[in-house]
TORGUDO-303319 format. One record per residue: x, y, z of N, C-alpha, C in turn. Coordinates in steps of 0.2 Angstrom, whole numbers, plus 2048, in hexadecimal, padded with zeros to 3 digits. Atoms other than C-alpha are relative to their C-alpha. Layout:
% TORGUDO-303319
XYZXYZXYZ/...
//
This chain:
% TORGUDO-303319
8008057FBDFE3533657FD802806/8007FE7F9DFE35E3747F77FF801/803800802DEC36336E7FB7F9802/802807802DE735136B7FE7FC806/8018057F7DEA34C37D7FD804805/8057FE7FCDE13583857F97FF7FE/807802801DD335537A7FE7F9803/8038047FEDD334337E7FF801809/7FE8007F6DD63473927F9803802/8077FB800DC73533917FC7FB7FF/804806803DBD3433897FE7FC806/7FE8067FBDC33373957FE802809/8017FC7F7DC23443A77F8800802/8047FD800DB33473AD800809802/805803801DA734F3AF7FD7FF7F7/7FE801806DAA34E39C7FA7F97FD/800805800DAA33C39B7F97FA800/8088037FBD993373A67FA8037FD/8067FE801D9034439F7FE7FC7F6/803804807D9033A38D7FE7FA802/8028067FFD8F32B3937FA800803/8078017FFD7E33039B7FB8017FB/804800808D793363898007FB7FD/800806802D7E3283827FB7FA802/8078047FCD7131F38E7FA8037FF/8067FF800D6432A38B7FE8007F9/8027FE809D673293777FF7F5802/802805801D6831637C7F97FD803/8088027FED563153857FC8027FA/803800805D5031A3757FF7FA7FB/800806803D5330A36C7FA7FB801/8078067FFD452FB3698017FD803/7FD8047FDD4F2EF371800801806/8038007F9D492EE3838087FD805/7FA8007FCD5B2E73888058087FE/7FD7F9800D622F83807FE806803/8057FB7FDD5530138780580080A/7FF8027FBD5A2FA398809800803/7F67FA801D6E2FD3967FE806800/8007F8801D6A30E391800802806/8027FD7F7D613123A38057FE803/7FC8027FCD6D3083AB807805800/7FA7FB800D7C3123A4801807801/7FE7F8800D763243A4800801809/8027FF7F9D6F3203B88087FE803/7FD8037FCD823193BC8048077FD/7FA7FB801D8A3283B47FE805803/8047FA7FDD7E3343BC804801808/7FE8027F8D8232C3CE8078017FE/7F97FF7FED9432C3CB801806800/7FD7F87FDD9633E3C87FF801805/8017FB7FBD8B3433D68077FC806/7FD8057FCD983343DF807807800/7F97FB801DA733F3D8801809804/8007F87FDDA03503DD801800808/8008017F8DA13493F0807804802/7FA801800DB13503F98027FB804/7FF8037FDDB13414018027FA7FB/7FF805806DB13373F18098017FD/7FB7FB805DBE3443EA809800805/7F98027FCDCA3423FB8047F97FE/8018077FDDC932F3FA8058007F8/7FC800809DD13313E6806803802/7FA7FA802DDE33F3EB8037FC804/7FB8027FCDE73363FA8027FC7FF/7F9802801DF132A3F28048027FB/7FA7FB802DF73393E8804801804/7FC7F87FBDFD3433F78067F8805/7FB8067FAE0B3333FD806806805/7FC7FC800E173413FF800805807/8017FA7FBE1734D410804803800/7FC7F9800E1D35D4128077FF7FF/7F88037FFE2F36040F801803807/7FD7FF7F8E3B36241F8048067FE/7FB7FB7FEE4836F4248047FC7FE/7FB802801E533614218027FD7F8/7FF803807E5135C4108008057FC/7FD7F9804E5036E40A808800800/7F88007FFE6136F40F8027FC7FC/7FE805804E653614068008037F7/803800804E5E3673F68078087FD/7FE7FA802E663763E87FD8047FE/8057FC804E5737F3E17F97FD802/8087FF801E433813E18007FD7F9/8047FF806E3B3793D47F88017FE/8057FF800E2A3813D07FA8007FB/803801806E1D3783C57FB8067FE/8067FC803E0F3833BB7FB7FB801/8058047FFDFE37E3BF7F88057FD/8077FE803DF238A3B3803806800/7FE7F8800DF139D3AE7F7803802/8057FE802DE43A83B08008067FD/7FE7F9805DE13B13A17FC8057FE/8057FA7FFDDB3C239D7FD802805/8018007FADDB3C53B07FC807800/8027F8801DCF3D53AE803805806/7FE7FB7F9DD33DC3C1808801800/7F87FD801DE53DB3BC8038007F8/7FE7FC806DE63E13A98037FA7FC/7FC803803DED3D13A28017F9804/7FD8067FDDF23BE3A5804800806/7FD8027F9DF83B93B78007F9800/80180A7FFDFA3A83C07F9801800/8058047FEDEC39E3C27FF800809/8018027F9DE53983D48057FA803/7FB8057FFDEF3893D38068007FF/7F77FD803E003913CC802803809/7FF7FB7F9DFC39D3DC8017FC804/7FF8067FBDFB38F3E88087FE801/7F8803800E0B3893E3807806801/7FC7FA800E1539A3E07FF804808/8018007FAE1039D3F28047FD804/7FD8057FDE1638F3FA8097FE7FF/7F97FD803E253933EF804805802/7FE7FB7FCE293A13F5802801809/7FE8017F9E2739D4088047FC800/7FC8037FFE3338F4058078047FD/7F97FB802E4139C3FC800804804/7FD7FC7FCE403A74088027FD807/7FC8027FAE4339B4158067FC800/7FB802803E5139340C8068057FC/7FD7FF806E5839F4008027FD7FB/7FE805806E593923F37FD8037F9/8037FE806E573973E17FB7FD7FF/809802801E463953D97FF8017F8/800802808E4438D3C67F7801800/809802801E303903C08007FE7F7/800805804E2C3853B37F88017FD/8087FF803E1B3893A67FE8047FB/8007FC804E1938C3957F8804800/8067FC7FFE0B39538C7FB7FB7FA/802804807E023843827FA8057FB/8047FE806DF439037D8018087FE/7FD7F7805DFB3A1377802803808/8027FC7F9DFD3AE386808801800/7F97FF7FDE0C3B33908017F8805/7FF8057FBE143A23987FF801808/8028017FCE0F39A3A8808802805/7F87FC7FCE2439E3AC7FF807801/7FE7F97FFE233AF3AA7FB804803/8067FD7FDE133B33B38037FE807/7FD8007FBE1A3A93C1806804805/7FA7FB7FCE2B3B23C47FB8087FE/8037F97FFE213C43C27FB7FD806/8068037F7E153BE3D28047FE803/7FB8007F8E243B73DB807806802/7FD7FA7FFE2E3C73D87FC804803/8057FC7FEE203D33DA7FE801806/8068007FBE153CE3E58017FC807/7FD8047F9E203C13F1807801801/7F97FE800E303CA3EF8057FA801/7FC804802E3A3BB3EA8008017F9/7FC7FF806E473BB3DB8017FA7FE/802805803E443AE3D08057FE7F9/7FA800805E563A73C77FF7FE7F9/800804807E4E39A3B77F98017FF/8067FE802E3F39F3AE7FF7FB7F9/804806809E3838E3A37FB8007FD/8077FE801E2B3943997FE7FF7F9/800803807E2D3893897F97FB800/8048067FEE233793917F97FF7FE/806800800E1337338E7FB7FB803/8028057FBE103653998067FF804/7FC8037F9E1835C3A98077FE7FD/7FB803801E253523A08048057FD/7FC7FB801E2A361396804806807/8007FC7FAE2B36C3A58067FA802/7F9804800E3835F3A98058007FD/7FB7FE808E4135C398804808801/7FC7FB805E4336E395805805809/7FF7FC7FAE473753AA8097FB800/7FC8037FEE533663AD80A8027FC/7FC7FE804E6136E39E804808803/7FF7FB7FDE6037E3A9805800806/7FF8047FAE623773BA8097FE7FF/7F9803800E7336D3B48038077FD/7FA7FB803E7B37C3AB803805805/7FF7FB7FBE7C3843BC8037FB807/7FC8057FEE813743C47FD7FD806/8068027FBE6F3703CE8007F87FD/803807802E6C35D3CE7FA7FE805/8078047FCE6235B3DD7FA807803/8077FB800E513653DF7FE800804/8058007FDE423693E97FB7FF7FA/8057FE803E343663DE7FA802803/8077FF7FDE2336F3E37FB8007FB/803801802E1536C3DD7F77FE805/8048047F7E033663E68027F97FE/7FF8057FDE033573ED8007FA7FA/7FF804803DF934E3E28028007F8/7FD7FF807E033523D28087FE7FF/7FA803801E1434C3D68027F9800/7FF8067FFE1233B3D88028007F7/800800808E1233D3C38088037FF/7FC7FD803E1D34A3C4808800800/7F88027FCE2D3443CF8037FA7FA/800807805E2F3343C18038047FA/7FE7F9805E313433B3808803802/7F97FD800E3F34D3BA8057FB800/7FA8047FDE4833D3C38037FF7F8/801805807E463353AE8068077FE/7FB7FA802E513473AC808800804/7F97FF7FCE603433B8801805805/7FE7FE7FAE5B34C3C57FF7FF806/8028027F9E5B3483D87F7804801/8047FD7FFE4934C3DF7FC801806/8068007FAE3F3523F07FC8027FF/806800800E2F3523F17FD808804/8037FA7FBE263643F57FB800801/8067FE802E153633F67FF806804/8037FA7FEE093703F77F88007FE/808804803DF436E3F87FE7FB801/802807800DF13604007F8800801/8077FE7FEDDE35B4028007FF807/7FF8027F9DD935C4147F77FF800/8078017FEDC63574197FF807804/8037FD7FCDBA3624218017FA806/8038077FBDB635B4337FA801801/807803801DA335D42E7FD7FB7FC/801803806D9D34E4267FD8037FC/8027FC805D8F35741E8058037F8/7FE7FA805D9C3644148037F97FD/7FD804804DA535340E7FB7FC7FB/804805805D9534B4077FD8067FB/8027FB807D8F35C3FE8048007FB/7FD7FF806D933603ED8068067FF/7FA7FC7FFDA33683E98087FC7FE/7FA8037FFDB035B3E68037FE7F9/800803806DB03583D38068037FE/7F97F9806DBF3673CE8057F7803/7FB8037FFDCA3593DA8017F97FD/802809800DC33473D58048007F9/7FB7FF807DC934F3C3806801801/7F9802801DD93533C68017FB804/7FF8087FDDDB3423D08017FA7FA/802804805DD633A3C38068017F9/7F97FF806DE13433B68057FD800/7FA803802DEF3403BE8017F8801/800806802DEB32D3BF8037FE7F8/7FE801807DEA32F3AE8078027FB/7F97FE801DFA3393AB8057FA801/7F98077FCE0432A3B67FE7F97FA/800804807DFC31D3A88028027FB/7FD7FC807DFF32839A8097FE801/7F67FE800E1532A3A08017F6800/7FE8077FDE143153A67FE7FE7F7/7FE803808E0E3103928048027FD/7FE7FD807E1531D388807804802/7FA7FD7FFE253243928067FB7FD/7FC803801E3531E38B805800803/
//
């Protein structure tokens, strides 16, 4: 199943997505039929222009911001709160320069920000991230880099998970056996709006941590150059994740 959904998501994301649909146009300009000829070109030139649309950061801001509803969190809500929780957001494996699987750059993002909020609170800190595709878990690369390398001690290490909502399911069993109800969760920005619905759907209180927000150049130029396709995709993902939980969540 797990499998099944990244295939379709890969199918469905671009630039996936655009680039069949331009094939599909150029196999449909091939036909006799002067109206199928004429779809064809129309649909490989509208999938063409929208990736380069997609690749804009200006296209790819304009997607991500009504992820990011969330601001920073406060000194006062921390307080409020009993624990870090800190989603997995990728591995990078076979790290040659380092002998072996570490985080990713988007795990790093987060287990940074992670860290700078436990050492300004002393609040314990749950990390959450199996291993879907073989490997050593996205958990236990985490807590090794927030030991290591940011000298924070890392109390719950979930590293069964293979998606967002399991990363919920399987942390939130942890959490209450120690008598945690209400959190931090961190994650970036545009990924909580998905992900705060999951845990709460687990009974537990939730504040919002982001981390990663997008922010404009103040060059126009840099916003209309290419470079913005990694964001429009995830934007777009987690669109697609929030439909996926609103049909198919119970």
């Amino acid at each position: 199943m797990l499998i099944l959904k990244k295939l379709l998501t890969t199918l469905i994301l671009p630039p996936t997505s655009l680039l069949l649909l331009a094939l599909l146009g150029l196999w449909m300009m091939r036909a006799k039929s002067r109206r199928w000829r004429d779809g064809g070109f129309l649909l490989a030139i509208l999938s063409v222009v929208s990736l380069l649309l997609l690749n804009t950061p200006l296209v790819s801001d304009a997607l991500v911001a009504p992820l990011e509803p969330y601001p920073p969190i406060t000194v006062a809500q921390l307080q409020q709160v009993q624990a870090l929780v800190i989603l997995g957001g990728g591995t990078y494996s076979a790290a040659p320069e380092y002998g072996g699987d570490t985080v990713g750059r988007v795990t790093l993002e987060r287990i940074r920000y992670g860290a700078h909020l436990a050492r300004q609170t002393r609040l314990p800190l749950l990390v959450t991230g199996g291993a879907p595709h073989g490997g050593r878990s996205e958990a236990e690369l985490m807590a090794e880099a927030l030991e290591t390398e940011f000298g924070v001690k890392v109390r719950w290490v979930e590293g069964a998970s293979r998606d967002t909502a399991e990363n919920a399911a399987l942390s939130a069993p942890l959490l209450r056996a120690d008598g945690v109800k209400r959190i931090a969760l961190l994650s970036h920005g545009l990924h909580l709006p998905r992900a705060i619905p999951l845990f709460e759907k687990e009974g537990l209180e939730v504040v919002p941590a982001p981390t990663g927000f997008s922010t404009q150049s103040p060059s126009l130029l840099a916003n209309l150059l290419p470079g913005g396709l990694g964001r429009s995709s995830a934007a777009l993902h987690e669109y697609l994740g929030m439909l996926f939980n609103a049909l198919f969540a119970h």
